[in-house]
C-alpha positions as protocol buffer text, in pm:
chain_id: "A"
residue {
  index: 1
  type: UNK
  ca { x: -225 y: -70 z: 1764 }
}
residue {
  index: 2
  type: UNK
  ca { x: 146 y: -2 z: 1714 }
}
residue {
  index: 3
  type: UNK
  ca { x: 290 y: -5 z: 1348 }
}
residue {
  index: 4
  type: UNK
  ca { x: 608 y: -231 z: 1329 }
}
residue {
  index: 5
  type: UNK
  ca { x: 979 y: -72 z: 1445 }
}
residue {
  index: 6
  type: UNK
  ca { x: 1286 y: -191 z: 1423 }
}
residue {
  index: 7
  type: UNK
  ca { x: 1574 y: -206 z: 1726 }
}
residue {
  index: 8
  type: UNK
  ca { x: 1616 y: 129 z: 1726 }
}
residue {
  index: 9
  type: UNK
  ca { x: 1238 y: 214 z: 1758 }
}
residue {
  index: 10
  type: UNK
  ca { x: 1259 y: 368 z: 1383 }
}
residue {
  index: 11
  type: UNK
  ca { x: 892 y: 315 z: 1195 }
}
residue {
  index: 12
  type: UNK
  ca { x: 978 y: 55 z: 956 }
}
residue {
  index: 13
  type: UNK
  ca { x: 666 y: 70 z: 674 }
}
residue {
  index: 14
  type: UNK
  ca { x: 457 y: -303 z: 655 }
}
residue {
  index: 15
  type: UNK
  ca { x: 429 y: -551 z: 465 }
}
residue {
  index: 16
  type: UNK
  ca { x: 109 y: -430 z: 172 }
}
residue {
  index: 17
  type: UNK
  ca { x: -19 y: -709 z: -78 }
}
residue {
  index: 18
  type: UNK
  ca { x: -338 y: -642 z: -294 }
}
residue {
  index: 19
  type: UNK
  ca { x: -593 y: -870 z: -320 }
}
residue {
  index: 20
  type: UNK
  ca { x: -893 y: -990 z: -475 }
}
residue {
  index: 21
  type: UNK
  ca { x: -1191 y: -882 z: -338 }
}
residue {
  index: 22
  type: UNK
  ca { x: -1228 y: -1268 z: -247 }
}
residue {
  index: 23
  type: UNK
  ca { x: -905 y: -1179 z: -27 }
}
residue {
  index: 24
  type: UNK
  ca { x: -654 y: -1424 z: -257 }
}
residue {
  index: 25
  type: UNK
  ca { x: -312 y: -1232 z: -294 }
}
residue {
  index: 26
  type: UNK
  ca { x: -222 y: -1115 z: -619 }
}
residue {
  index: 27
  type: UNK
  ca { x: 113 y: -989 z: -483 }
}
residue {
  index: 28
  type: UNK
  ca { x: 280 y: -740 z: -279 }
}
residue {
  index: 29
  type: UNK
  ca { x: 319 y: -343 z: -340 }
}
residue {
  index: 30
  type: UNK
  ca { x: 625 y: -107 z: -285 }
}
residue {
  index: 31
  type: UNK
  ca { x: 414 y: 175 z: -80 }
}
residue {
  index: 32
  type: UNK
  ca { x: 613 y: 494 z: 63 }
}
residue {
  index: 33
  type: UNK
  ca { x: 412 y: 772 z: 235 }
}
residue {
  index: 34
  type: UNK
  ca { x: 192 y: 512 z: 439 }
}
residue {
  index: 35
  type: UNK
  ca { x: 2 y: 654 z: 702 }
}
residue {
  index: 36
  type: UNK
  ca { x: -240 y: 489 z: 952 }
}
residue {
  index: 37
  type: UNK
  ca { x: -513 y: 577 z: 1141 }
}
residue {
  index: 38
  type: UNK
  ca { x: -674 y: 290 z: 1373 }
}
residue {
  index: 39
  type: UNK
  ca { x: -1036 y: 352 z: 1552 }
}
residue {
  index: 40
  type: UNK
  ca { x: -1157 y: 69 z: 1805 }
}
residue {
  index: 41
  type: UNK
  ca { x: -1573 y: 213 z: 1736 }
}
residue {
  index: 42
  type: UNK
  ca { x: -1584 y: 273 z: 1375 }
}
residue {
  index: 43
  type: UNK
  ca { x: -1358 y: 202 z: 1065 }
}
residue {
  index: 44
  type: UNK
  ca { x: -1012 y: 240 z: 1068 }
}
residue {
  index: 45
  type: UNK
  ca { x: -840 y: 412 z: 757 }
}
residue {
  index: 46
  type: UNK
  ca { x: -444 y: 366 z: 577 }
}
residue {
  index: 47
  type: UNK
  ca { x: -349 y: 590 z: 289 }
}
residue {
  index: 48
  type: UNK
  ca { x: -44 y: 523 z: 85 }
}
residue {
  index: 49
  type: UNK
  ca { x: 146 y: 606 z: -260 }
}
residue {
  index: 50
  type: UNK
  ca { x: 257 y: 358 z: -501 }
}
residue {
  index: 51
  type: UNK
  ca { x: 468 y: 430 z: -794 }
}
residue {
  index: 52
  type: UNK
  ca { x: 431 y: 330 z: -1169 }
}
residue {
  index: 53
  type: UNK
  ca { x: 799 y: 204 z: -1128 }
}
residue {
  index: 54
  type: UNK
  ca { x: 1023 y: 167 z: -885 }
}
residue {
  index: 55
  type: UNK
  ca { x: 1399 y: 89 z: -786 }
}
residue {
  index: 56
  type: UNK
  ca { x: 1496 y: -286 z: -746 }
}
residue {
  index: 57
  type: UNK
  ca { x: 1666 y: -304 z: -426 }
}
residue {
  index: 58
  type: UNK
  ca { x: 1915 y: -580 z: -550 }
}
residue {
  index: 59
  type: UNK
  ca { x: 1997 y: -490 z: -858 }
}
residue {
  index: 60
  type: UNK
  ca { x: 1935 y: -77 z: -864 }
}
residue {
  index: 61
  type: UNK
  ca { x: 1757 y: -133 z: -1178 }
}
residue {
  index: 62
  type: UNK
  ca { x: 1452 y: 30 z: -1279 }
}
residue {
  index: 63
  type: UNK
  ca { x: 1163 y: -167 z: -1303 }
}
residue {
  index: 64
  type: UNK
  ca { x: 815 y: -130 z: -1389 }
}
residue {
  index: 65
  type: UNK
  ca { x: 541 y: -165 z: -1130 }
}
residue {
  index: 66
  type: UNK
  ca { x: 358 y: -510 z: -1220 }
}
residue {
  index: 67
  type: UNK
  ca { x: 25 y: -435 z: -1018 }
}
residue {
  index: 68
  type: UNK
  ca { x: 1 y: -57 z: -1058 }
}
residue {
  index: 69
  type: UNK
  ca { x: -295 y: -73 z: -1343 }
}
residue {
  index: 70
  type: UNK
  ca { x: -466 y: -341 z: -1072 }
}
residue {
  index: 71
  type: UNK
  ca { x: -474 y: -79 z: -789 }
}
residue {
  index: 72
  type: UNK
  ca { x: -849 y: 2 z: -829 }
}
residue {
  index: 73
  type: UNK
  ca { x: -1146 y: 71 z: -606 }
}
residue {
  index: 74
  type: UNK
  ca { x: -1301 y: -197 z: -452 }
}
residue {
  index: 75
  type: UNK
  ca { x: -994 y: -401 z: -424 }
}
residue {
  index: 76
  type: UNK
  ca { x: -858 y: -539 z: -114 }
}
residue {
  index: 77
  type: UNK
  ca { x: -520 y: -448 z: 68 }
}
residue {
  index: 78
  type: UNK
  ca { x: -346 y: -683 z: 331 }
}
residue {
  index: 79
  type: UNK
  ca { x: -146 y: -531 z: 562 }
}
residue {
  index: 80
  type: UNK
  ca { x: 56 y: -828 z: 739 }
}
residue {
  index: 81
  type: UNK
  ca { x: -50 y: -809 z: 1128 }
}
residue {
  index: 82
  type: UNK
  ca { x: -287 y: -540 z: 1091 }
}
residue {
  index: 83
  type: UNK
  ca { x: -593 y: -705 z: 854 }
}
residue {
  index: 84
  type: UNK
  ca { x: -780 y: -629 z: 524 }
}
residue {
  index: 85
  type: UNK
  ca { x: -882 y: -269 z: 396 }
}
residue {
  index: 86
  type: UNK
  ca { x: -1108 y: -205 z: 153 }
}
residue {
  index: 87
  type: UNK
  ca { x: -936 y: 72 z: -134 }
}
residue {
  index: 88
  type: UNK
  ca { x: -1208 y: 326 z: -159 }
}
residue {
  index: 89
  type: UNK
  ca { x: -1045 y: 618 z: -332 }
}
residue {
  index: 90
  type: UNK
  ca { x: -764 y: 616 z: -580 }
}
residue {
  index: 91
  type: UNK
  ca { x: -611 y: 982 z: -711 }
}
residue {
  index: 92
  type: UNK
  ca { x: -342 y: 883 z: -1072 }
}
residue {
  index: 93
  type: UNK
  ca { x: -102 y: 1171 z: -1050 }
}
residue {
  index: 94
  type: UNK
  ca { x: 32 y: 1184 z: -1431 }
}
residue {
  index: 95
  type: UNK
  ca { x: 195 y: 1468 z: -1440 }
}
residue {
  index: 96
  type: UNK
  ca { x: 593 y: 1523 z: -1331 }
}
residue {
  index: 97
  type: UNK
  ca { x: 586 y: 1100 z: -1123 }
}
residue {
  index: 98
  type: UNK
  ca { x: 292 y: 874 z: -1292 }
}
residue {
  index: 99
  type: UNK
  ca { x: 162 y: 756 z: -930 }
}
residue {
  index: 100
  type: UNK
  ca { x: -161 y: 656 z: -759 }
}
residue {
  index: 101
  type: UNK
  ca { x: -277 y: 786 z: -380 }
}
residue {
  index: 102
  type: UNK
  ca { x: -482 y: 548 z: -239 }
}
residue {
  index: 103
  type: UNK
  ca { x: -697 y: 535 z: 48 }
}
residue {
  index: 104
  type: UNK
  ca { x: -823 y: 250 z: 200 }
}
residue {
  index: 105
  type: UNK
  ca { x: -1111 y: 169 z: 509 }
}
């Protein structure tokens, strides 16, 4: 499975939502450091980073991350065209960036 490129065949990072365990959106996360790894006999496995706050892209203002305190284990993550993940295993870094790593199967 290929992860989504632009024109230029530059790795553009996918769409993320969290969800309910029931799968229902609760809304979509600003991720950086995404990495993928995709297995066709066992589970596959995504980690990402998600902020506490982040940059608004249209109005450079700093904003606070709405779903950061929701970003728990046993959640679900989307990943549009890929499929659901399970969060397994979330690391809070509070010290110099408050931010969560989280790995999902």
């Amino acid at each position: 499975m290929n992860l989504p490129s632009n024109l230029f065949n530059n790795y553009t990072p996918p769409q993320v939502f969290l969800c309910q365990p029931n799968k229902t959106i609760i809304g979509e996360l600003q991720v950086y450091d995404f990495t993928a790894d995709f297995k066709f006999n066992t589970y596959s496995e995504v980690s990402f980073t998600i902020s506490k706050t982040y940059i608004d892209i249209i109005d450079g203002k700093q904003r606070q991350n709405p779903y950061y305190y929701l970003v728990d284990s046993l959640r679900v993550i989307y990943i549009r065209g890929i499929g659901h993940f399970v969060i397994q295993d979330v690391k809070e870094n509070l010290s110099e960036s408050n931010t969560k790593s989280v790995t999902a199967f």
